[in-house]
VOGU-3710 file (C-alpha; in Angstrom, 3 decimals, decimal comma):
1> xxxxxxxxxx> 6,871/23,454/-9,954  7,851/19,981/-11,486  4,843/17,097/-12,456  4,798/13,681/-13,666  1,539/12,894/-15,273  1,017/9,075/-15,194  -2,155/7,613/-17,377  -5,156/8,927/-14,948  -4,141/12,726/-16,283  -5,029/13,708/-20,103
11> xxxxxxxxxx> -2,503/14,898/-22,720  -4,721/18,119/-22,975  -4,307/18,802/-18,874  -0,632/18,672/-19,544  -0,842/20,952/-22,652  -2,504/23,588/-20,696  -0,569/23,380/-17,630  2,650/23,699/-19,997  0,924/26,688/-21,162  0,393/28,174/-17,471
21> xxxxxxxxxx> 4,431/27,759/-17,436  4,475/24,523/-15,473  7,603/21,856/-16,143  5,468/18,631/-17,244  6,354/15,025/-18,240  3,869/12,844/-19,301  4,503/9,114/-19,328  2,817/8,360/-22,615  5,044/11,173/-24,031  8,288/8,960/-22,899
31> xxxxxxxxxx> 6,616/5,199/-23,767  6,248/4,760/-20,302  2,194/4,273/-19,873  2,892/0,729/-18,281  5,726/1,396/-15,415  4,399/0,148/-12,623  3,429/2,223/-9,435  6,720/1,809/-7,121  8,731/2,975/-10,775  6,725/5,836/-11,393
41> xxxxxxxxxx> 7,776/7,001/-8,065  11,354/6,416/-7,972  11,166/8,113/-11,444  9,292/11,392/-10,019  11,771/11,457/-7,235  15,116/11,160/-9,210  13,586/13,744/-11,345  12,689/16,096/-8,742  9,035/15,549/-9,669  7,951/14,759/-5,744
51> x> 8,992/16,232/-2,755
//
């Protein structure tokens, strides 16, 4: 299972569900803590991250 982890989730959720074996991107992680809404969600779908 794919996520995209916008600001609301914390760097140390994402380190633990990397550790569980999960594929995670975090938006701080790519400079990307201010994409609006509607971008955050044509990113997570071109990316697989939404179905």
């Amino acid at each position: 299972m794919k996520f995209l982890a916008d600001m609301g989730i914390s760097l140390r959720t994402v380190s633990w569900l990397r550790g569980a074996g999960y594929d995670v991107v975090h938006l701080r992680e790519q400079g990307l803590q201010k994409l609006p809404d509607y971008e955050i969600l044509i990113k997570a779908c071109a990316e697989e991250r939404i179905k």
